[in-house]
Every structure is written in structure tokens, then in C-alpha cells.
N, C-alpha and C positions, 0 to 999 in steps of 0.2 A: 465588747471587749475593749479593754483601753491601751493602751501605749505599753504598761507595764506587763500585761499580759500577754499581748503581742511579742517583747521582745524575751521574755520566760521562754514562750514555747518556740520561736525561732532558735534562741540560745540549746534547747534541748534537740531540734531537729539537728542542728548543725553541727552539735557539738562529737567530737569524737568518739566511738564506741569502747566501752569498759572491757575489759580485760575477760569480765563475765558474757559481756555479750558478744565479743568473738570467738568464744571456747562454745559458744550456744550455738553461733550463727556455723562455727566448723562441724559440728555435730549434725546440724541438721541435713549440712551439705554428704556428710558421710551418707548417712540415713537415707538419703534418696538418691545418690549413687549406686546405695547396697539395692535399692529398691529396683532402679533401672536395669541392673545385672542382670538380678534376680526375672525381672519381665524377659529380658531379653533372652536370658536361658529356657524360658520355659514358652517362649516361643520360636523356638527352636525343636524343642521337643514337638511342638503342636503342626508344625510344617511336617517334622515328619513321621508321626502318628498320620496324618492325611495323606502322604505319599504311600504310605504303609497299607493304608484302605484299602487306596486304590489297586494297589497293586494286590491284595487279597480278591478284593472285589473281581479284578481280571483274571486272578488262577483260579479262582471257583466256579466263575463262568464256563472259562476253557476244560474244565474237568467235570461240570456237568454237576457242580455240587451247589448247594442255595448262596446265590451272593451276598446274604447278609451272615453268613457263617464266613466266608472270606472278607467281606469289611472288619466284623470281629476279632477276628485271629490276626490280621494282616494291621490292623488300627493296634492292639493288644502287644504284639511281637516288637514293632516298629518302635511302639510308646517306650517298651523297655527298655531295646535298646538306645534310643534316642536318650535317655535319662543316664545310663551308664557312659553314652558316650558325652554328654553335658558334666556328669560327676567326673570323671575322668580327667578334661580338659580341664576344669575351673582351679584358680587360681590357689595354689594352697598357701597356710598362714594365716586364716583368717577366723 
């Protein structure tokens, strides 16, 4: 690479970004904001869907009925409600 090429691509590194590519670079950063939300919503839900098991799992036990019949219903119940109370809370406008 010679001198002129050199200072081509230095001039492109350095030079300031177009008007295009900070509407591209804001977009993106939207996109994985929405993204991260979105994770952290639905791990939310997944905490407590497994609090929900559990706690299925322990009143089937104590009632003498199959504990994977209370993981079920108690993972199942929990899942829902966890989803309505994530739809709920989330941010409207969007």
C-alpha cells in the first residue's frame, strides 16, 4: 500500500459520519434496546414460571397428588400470570 492509499483510508476512518450513517447507527441502537427489553421481559416471566413449579410441585406433594401434575399446572398458572403481569407493566406508545 503506498502513501496515497494510506492516507484514502485514514481520511475515511477519521472522517466524520454522514447523516446516513447516524440515522443507521440510531436505528440499530433502538433495535437492541428493543431487544434487551424484550430479554429482560421474558426473563422475568421464566423466574417465575420456576417459582410457580415449585411451588405446584410442593402443593401436589402435600396433597398426595403426582408432582409432575403440580410442576405442570403451577409452571402453566404462574407462566400466565407472569406474562399479564409483564404486558401490564410494559411501557406503552410503542
Amino acid at each position: 500500500m503506498d502513501r496515497k492509499h494510506a492516507d484514502a483510508m485514514a481520511d475515511a476512518v477519521l472522517a466524520e459520519p454522514t447523516a446516513q450513517q447516524r440515522a443507521r447507527q440510531q436505528r440499530l441502537q433502538q433495535q437492541r434496546a428493543a431487544a434487551a427489553e424484550q430479554l429482560a421481559r421474558k426473563r422475568v416471566v421464566a423466574w417465575l414460571s420456576l417459582a410457580g413449579m415449585v411451588t405446584g410441585a410442593g402443593l401436589a406433594w402435600a396433597a398426595a397428588e403426582p408432582v409432575v401434575t403440580g410442576l405442570l399446572w403451577g409452571g402453566l398458572g404462574s407462566a400466565s400470570l407472569g406474562w399479564l403481569i409483564v404486558g401490564l407493566s410494559a411501557p406503552r406508545g410503542r
